[in-house]
One Martini backbone bead per residue (centre of mass of N, CA, C, O) as a GRO file, in nm:
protein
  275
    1UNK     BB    1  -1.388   0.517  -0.729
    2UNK     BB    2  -1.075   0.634  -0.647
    3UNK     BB    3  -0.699   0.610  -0.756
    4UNK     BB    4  -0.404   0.761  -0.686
    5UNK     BB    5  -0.093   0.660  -0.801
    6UNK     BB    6   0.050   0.938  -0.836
    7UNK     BB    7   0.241   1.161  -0.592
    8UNK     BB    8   0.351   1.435  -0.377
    9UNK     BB    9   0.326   1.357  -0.015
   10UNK     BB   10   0.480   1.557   0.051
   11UNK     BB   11   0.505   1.946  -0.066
   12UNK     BB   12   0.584   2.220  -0.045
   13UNK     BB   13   0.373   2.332  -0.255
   14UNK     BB   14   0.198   2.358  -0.053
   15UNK     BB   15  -0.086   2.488   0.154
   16UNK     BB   16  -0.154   2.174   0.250
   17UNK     BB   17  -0.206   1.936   0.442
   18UNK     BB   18  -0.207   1.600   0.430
   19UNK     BB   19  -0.464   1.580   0.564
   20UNK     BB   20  -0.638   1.807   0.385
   21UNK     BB   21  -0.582   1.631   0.088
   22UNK     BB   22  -0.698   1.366   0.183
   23UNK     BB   23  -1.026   1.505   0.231
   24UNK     BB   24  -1.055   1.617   0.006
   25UNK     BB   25  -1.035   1.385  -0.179
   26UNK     BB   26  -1.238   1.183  -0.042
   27UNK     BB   27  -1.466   1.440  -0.137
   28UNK     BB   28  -1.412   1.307  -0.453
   29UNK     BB   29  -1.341   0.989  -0.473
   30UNK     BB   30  -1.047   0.949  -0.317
   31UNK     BB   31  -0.986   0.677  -0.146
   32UNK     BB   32  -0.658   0.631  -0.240
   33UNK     BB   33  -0.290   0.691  -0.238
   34UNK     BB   34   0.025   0.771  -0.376
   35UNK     BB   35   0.336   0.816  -0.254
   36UNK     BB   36   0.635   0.932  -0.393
   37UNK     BB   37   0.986   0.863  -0.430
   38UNK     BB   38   1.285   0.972  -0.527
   39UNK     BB   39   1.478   0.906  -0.278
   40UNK     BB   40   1.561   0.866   0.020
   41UNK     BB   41   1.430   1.057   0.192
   42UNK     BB   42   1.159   1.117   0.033
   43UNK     BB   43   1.103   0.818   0.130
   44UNK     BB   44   1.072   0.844   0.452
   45UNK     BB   45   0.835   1.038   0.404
   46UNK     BB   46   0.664   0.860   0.223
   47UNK     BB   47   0.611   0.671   0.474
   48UNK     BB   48   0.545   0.786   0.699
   49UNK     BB   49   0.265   0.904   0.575
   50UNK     BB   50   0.160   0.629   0.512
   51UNK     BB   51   0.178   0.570   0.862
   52UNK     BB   52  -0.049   0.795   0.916
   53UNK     BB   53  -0.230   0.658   0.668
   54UNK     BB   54  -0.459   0.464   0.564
   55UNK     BB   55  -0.514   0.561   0.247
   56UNK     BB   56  -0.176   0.543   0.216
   57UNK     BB   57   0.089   0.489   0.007
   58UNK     BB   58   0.403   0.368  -0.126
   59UNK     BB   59   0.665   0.470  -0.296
   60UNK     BB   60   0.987   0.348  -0.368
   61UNK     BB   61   1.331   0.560  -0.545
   62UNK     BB   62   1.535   0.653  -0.789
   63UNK     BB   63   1.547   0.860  -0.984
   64UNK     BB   64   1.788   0.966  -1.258
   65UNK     BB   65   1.902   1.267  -1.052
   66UNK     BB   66   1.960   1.089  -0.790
   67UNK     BB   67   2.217   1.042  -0.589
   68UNK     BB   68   2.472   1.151  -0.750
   69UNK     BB   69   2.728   1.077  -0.504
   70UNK     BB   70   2.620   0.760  -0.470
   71UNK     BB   71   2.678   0.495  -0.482
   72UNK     BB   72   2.486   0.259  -0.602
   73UNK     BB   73   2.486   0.013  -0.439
   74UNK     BB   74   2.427   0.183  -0.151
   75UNK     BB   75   2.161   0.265  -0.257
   76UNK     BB   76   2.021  -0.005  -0.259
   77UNK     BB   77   2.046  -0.083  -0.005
   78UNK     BB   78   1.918   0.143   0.150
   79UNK     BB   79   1.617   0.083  -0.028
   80UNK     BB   80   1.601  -0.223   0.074
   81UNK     BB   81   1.576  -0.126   0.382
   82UNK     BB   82   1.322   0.047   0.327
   83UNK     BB   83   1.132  -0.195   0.173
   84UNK     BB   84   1.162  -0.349   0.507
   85UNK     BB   85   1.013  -0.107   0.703
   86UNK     BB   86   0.716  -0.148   0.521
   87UNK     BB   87   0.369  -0.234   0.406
   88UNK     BB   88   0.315   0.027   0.291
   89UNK     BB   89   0.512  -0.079   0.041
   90UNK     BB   90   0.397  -0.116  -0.306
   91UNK     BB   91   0.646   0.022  -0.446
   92UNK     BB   92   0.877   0.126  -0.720
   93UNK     BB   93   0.933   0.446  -0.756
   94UNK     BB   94   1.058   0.653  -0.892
   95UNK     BB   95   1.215   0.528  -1.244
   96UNK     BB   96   1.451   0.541  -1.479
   97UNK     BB   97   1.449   0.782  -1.778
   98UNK     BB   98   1.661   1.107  -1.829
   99UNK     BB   99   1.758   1.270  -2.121
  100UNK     BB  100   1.716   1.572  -2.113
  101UNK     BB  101   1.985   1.797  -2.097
  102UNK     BB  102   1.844   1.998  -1.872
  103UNK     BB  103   1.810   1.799  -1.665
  104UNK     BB  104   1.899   1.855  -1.325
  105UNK     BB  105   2.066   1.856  -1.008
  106UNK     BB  106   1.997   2.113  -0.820
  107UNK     BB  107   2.225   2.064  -0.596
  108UNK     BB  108   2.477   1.973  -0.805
  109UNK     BB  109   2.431   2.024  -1.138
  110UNK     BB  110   2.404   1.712  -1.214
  111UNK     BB  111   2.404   1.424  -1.409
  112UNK     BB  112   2.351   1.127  -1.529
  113UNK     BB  113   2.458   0.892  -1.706
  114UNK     BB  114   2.335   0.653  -1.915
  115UNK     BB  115   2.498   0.429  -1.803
  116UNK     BB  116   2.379   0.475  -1.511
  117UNK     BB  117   2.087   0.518  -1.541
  118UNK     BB  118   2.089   0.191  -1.665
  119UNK     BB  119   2.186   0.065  -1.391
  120UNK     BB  120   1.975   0.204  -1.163
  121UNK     BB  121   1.739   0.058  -1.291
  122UNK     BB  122   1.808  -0.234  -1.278
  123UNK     BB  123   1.845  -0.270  -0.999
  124UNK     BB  124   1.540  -0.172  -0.970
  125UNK     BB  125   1.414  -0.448  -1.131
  126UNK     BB  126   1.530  -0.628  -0.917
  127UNK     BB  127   1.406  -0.546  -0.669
  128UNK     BB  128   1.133  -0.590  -0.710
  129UNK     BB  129   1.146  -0.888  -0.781
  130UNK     BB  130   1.253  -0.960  -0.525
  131UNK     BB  131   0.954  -0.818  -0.356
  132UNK     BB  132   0.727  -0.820  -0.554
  133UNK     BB  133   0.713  -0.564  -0.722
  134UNK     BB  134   0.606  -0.247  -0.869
  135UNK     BB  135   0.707  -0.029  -1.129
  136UNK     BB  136   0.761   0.272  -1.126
  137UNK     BB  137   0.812   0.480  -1.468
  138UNK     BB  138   1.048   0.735  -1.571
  139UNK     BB  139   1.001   0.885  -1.896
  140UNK     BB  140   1.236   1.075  -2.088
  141UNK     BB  141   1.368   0.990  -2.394
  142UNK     BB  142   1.346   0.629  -2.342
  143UNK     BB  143   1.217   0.411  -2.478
  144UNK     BB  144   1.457   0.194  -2.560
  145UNK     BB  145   1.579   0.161  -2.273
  146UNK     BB  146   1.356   0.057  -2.137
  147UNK     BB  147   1.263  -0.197  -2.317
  148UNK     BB  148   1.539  -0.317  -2.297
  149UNK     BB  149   1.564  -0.384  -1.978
  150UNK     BB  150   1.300  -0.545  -1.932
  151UNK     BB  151   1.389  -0.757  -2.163
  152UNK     BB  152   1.660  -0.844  -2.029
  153UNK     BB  153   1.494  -0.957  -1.771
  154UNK     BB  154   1.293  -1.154  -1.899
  155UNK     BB  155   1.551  -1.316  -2.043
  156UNK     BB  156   1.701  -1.423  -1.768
  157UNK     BB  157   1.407  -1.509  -1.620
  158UNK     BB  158   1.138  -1.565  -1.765
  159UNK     BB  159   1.010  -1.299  -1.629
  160UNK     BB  160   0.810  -1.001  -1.622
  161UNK     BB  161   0.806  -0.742  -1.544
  162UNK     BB  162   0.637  -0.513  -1.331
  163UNK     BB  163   0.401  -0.206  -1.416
  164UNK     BB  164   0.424   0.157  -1.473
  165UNK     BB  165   0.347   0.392  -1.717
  166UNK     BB  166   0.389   0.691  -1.615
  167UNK     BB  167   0.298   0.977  -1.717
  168UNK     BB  168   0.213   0.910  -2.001
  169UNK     BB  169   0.342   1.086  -2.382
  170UNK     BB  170   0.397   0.868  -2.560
  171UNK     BB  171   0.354   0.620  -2.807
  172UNK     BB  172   0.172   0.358  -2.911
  173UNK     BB  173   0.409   0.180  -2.987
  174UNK     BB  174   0.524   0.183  -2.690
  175UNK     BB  175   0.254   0.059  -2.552
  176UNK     BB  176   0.238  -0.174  -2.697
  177UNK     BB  177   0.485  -0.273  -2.569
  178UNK     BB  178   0.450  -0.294  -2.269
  179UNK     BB  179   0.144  -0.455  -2.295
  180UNK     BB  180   0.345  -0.695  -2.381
  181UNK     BB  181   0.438  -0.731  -2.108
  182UNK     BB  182   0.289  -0.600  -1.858
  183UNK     BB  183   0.203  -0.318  -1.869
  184UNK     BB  184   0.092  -0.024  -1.769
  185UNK     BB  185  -0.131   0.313  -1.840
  186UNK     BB  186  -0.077   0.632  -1.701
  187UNK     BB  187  -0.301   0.906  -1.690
  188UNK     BB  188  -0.286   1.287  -1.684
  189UNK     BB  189  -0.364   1.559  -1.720
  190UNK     BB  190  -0.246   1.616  -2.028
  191UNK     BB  191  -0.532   1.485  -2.132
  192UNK     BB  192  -0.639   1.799  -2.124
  193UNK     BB  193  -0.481   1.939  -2.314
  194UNK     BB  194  -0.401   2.013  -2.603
  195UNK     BB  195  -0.092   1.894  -2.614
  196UNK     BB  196  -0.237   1.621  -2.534
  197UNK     BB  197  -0.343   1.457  -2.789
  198UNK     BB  198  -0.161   1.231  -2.890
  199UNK     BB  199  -0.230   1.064  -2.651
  200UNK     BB  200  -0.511   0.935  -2.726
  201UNK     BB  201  -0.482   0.729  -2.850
  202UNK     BB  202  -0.390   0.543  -2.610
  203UNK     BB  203  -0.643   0.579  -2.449
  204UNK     BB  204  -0.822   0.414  -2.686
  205UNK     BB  205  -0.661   0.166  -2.720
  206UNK     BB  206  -0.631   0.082  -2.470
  207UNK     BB  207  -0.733  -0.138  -2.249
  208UNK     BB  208  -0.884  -0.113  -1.963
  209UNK     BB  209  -0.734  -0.303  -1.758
  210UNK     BB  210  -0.475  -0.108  -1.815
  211UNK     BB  211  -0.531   0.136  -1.671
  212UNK     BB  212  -0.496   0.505  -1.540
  213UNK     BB  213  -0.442   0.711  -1.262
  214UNK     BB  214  -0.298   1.071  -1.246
  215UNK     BB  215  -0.155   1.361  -1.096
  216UNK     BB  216   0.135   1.447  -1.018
  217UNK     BB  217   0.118   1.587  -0.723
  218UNK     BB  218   0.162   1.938  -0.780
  219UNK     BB  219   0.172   1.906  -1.041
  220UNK     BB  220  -0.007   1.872  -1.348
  221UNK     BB  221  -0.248   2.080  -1.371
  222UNK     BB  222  -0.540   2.088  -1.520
  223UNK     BB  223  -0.751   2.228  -1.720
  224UNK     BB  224  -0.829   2.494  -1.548
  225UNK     BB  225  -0.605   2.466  -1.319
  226UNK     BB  226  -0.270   2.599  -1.388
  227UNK     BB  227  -0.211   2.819  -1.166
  228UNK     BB  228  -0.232   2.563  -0.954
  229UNK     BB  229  -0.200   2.306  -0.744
  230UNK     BB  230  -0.197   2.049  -0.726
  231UNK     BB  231  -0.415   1.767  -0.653
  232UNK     BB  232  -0.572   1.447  -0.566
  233UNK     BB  233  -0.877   1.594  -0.615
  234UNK     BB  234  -0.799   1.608  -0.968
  235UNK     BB  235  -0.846   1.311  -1.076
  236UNK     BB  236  -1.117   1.364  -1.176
  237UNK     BB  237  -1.064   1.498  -1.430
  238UNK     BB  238  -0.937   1.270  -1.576
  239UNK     BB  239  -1.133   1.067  -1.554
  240UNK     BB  240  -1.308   1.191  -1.734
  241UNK     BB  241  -1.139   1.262  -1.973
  242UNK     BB  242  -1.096   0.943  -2.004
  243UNK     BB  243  -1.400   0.886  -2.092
  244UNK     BB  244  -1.472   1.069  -2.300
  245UNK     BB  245  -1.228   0.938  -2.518
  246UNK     BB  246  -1.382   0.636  -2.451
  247UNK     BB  247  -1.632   0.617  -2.446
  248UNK     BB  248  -1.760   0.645  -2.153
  249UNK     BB  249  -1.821   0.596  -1.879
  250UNK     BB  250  -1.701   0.743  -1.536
  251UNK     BB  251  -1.751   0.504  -1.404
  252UNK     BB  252  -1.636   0.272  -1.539
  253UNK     BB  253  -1.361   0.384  -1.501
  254UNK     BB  254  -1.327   0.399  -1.216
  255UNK     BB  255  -1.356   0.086  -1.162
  256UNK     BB  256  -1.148   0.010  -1.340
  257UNK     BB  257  -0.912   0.184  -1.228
  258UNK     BB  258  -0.958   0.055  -0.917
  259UNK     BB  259  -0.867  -0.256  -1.029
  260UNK     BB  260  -0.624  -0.197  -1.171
  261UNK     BB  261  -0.478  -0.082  -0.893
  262UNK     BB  262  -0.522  -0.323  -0.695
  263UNK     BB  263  -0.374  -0.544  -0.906
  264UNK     BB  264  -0.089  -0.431  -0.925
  265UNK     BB  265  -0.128  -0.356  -0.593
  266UNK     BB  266  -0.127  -0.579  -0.378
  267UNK     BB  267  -0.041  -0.455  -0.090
  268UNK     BB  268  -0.305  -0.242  -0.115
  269UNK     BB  269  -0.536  -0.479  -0.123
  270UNK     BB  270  -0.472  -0.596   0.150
  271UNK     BB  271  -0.503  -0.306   0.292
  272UNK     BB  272  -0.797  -0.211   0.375
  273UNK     BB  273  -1.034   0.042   0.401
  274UNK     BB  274  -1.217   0.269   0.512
  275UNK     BB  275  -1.541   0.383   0.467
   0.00000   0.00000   0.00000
């Protein structure tokens, strides 16, 4: 069994129903999946869609270049409106840091500002612990700005968020600093590209109890269906290609990484689906 830990379903490039994403995937042995919002409307989809579906559950967040017209604050309080309004939503997120120049927000054109986005992610690590739930984080060129932010909550709280580093890309370096703090690392079809050797250390040398999978559908689909708009039973692909890396079998990989989902998604392993 596995569970897609981040997708994004529903999603205009589909050219499939998500009954039908959903029940493709569960015919190639992926039980669960988590569908993720980017923003405040993205998210009320991606409830929506959860609450539609017994096998899907919902993370619900503020990417780094989303809701940039609104302030902060009034963003916040609508998403912990919306973290209140369904059991189905089992983390915060995605949120995090994206440094990148050239990525801007569609609609409007512009940036937020690197101590704003840096502003939104804490705001987003505090109502996780509020809420008692795990950060999906969305990392581009910002490993320093997360340790900081992550670490600065540590020390205030005496607790550690806990959490997962979406579609890791970083440096073992990072990874293990991530693993020191008790946080996932998920890794995405990137680890079946050429280009995608670096993150290698990574996947073997991670803890097993600490890893994850997932495809961030429609995104970043396997090698060798590159053309495809990626889907949720492609997971299965990243999964082979995971356990091929850490030299063990596909079976065990898949059993680690679905106990590994349940374990940090606690409000998900508590609402069994049907088999």
């Amino acid at each position: 069994m596995l569970i897609d830990t981040h997708c994004h379903v529903p999603d205009e490039s589909y050219e499939k129903t998500p009954a039908q994403l959903i029940s493709e995937a569960s015919a190639e042995g992926v039980e669960k999946l988590i569908t993720i919002g980017t923003n405040l409307e993205d998210s009320k989809i991606v409830i929506k869609t959860a609450e539609e579906f017994e096998s899907v559950f919902a993370a619900i967040g503020i990417y780094p270049h989303e809701e940039v017209q609104r302030p902060i604050d009034e963003t916040i309080q609508k998403l912990r409106e919306l973290v209140d309004s369904s059991n189905k939503i089992v983390g915060i997120g995605e949120c995090g840091f994206d440094i990148a120049t050239e990525t801007v927000n569609v609609q409007t054109q512009t940036q937020r500002p690197l101590d704003e986005q840096r502003m939104l992610f804490e705001k987003q690590i505090e109502l996780a612990m509020e809420k008692d739930l795990p950060l999906i984080i969305h990392n581009r060129n910002g490993d320093a700005e997360v340790l900081n932010s992550l670490k600065r909550f540590a020390n205030i709280t005496n607790t550690n968020p806990t959490g997962v580093a979406h579609c890791f890309t970083s440096t073992w370096s990072f990874a293990k600093q991530l693993l020191d703090l008790g946080f996932y690392i998920s890794f995405s079809a990137i680890i079946t590209y050429p280009s995608g050797k670096p993150i290698w250390e990574t996947a073997q040398k991670a803890p097993l109890d600490k890893v994850l999978v997932e495809t961030d559908a429609p995104f970043l689909s396997p090698q060798g269906l590159r053309n495809k708009v990626n889907e949720p039973k492609y997971v299965k692909m990243t999964a082979k290609t995971l356990a091929d890396i850490r030299n063990i079998s596909f079976e065990e990989l898949a059993n680690a990484t679905y106990e590994n989902s349940c374990r940090l998604f606690k409000k998900m392993a508590a609402q069994p689906t049907k088999a």
